[in-house]
PyMOL commands that place a pseudoatom at each C-alpha (Angstrom):
pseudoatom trace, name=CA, resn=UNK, resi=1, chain=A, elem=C, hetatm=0, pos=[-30.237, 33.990, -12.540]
pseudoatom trace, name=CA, resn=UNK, resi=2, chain=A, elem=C, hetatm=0, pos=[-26.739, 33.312, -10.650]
pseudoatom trace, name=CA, resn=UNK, resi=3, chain=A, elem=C, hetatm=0, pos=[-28.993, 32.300, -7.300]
pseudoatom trace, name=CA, resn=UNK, resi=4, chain=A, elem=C, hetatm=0, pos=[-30.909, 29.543, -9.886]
pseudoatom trace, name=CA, resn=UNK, resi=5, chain=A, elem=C, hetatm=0, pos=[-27.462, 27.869, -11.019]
pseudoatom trace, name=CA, resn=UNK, resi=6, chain=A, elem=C, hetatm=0, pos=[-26.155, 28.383, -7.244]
pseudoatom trace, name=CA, resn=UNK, resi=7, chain=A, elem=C, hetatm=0, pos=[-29.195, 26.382, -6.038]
pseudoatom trace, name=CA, resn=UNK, resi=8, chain=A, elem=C, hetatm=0, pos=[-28.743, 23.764, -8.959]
pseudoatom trace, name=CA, resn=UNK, resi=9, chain=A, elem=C, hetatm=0, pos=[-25.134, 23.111, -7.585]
pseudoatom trace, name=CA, resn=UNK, resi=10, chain=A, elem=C, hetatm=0, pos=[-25.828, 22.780, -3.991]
pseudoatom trace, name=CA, resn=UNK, resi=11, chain=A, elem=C, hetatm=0, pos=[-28.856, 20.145, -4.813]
pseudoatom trace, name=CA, resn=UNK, resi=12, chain=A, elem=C, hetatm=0, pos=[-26.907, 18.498, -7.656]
pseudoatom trace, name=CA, resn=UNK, resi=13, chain=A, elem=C, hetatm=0, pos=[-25.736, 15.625, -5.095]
pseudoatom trace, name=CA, resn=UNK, resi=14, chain=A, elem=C, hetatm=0, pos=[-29.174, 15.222, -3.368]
pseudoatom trace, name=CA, resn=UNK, resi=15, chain=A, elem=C, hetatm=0, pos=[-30.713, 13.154, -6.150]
pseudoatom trace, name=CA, resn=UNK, resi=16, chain=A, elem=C, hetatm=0, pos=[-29.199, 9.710, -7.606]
pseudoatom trace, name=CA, resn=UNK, resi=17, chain=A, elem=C, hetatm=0, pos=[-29.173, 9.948, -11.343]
pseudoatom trace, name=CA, resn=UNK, resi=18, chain=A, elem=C, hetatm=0, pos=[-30.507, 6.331, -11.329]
pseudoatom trace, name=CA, resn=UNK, resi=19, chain=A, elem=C, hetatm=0, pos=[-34.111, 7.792, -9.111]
pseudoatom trace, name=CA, resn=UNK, resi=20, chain=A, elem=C, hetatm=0, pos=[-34.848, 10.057, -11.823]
pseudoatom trace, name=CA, resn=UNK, resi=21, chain=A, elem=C, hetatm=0, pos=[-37.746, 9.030, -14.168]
pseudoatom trace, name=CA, resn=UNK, resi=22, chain=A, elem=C, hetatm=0, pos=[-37.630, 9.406, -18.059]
pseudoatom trace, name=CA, resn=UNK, resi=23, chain=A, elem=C, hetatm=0, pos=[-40.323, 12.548, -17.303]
pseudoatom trace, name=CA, resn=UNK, resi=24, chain=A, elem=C, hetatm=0, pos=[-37.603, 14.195, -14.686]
pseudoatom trace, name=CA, resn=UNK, resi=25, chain=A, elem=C, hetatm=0, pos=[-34.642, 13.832, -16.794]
pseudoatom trace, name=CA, resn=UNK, resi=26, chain=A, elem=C, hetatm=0, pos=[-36.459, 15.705, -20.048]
pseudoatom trace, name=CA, resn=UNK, resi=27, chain=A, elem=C, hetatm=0, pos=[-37.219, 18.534, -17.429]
pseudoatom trace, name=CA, resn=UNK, resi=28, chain=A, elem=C, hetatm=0, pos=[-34.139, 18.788, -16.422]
pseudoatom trace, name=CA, resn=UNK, resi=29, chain=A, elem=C, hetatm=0, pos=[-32.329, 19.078, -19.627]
pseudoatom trace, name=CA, resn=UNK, resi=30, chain=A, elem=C, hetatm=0, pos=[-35.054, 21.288, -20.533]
pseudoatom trace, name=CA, resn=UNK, resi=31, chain=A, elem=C, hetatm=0, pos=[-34.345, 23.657, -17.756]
pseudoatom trace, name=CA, resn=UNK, resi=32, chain=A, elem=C, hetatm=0, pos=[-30.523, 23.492, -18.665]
pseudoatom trace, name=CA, resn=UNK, resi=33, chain=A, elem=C, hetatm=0, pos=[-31.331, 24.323, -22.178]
pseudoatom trace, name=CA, resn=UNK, resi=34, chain=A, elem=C, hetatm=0, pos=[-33.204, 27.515, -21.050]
pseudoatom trace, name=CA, resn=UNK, resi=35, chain=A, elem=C, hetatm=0, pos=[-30.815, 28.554, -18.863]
pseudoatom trace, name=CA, resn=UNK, resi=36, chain=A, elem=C, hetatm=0, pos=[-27.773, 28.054, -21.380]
pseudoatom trace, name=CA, resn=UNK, resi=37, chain=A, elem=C, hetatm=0, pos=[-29.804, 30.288, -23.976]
pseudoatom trace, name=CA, resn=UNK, resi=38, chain=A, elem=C, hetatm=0, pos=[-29.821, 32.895, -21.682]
pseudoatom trace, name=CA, resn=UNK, resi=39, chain=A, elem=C, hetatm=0, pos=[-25.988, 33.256, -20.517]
pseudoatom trace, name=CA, resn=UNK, resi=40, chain=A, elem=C, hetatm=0, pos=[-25.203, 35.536, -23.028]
pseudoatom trace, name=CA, resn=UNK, resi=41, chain=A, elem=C, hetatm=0, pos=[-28.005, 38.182, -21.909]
pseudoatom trace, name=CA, resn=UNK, resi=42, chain=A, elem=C, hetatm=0, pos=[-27.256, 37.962, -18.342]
pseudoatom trace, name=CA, resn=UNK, resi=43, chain=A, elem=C, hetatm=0, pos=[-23.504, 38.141, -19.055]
pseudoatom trace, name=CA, resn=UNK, resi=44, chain=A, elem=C, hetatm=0, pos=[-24.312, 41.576, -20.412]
pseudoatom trace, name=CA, resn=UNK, resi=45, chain=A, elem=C, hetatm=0, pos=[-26.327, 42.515, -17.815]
pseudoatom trace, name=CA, resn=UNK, resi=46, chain=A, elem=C, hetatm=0, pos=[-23.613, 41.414, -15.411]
pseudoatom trace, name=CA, resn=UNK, resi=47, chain=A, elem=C, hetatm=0, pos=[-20.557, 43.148, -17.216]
pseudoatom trace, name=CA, resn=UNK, resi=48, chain=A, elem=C, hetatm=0, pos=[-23.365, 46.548, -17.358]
pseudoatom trace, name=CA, resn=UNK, resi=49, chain=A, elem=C, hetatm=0, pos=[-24.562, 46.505, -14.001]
pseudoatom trace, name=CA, resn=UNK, resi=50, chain=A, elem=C, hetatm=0, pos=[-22.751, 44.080, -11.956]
pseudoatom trace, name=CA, resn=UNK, resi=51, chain=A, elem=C, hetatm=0, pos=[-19.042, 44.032, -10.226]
pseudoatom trace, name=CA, resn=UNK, resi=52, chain=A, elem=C, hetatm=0, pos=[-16.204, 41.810, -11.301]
pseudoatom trace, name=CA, resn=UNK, resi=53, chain=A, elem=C, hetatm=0, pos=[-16.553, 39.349, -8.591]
pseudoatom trace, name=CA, resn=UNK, resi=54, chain=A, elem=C, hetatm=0, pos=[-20.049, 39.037, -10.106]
pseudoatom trace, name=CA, resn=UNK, resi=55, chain=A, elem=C, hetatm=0, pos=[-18.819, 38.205, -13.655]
pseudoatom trace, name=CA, resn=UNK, resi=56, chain=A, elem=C, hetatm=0, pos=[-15.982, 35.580, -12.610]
pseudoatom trace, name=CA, resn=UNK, resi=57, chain=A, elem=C, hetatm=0, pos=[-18.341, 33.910, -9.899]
pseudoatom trace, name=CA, resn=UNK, resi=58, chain=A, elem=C, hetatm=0, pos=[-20.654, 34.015, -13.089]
pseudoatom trace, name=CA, resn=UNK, resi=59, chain=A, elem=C, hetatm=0, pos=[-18.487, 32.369, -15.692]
pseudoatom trace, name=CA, resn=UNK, resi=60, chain=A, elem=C, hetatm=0, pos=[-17.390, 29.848, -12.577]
pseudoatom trace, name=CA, resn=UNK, resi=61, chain=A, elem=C, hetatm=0, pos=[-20.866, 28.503, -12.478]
pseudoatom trace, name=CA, resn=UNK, resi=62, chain=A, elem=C, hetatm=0, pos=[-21.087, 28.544, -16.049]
pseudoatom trace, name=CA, resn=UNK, resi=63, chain=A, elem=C, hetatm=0, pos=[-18.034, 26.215, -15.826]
pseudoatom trace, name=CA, resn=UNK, resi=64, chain=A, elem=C, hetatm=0, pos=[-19.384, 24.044, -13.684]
pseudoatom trace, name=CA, resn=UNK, resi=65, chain=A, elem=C, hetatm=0, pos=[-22.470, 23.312, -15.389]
pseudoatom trace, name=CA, resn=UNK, resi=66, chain=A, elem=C, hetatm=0, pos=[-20.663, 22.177, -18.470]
pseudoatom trace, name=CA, resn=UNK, resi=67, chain=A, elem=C, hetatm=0, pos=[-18.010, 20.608, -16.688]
pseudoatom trace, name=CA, resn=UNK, resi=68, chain=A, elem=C, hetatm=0, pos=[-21.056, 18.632, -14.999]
pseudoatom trace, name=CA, resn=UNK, resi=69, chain=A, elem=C, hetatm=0, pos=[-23.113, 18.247, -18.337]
pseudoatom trace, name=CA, resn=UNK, resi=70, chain=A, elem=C, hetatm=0, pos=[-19.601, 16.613, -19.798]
pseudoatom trace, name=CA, resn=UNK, resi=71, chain=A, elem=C, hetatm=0, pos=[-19.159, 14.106, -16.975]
pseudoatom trace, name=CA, resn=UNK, resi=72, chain=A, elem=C, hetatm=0, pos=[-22.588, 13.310, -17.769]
pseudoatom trace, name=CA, resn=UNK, resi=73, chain=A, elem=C, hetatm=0, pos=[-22.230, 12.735, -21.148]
pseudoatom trace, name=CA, resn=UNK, resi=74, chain=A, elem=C, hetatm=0, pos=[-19.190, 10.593, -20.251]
pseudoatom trace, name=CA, resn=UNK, resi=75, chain=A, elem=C, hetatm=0, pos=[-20.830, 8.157, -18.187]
pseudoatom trace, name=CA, resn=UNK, resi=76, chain=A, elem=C, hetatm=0, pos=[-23.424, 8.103, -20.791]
pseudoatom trace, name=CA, resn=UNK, resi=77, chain=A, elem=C, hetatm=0, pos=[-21.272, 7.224, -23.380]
pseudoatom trace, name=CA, resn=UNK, resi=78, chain=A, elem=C, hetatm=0, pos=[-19.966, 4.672, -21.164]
pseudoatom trace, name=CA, resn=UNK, resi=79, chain=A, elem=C, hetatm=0, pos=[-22.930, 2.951, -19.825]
pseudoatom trace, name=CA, resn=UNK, resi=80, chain=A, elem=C, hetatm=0, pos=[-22.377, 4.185, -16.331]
pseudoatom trace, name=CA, resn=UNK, resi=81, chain=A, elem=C, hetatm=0, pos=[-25.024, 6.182, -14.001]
pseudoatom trace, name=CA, resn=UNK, resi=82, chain=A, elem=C, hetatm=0, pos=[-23.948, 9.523, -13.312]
pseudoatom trace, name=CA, resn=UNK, resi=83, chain=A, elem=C, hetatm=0, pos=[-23.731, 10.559, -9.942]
for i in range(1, 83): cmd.bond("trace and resi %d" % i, "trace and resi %d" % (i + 1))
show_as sticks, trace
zoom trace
């Protein structure tokens, strides 16, 4: 789980918003709305079986995602492409 939202954030730049077809952008906020469902499982499994560095690099990603998925909705709002 942590790897997936690692890899998400290092690729995050490597697409333009503005390339992404209607198709792409459903998927995408499809595969957000999986992951999101299953934070509070893995946070569980984290604060079971995991360290503490695990847990806060954890909640940092989880951070960054919805600091991401806010700036999104921003430019949205706005009329702007994301980038």
């Amino acid at each position: 789980m942590v790897r997936c939202v690692d890899f998400i954030m290092k690729k995050k730049d490597k697409v333009p918003t503005k390339d992404l077809s209607d198709e792409n952008v459903m998927e995408a906020y499809s595969t957000i709305q999986k992951w999101i469902k299953t934070i509070p499982s893995t946070l569980a499994y984290i604060k079971e079986n995991g360290s503490k560095e695990d847990l806060r690099n954890y909640q940092i990603q989880i951070k960054m995602v919805l600091n991401k998925l806010e700036e999104i909705q921003t430019d949205m709002d706005n009329g702007n492409e994301s980038t």
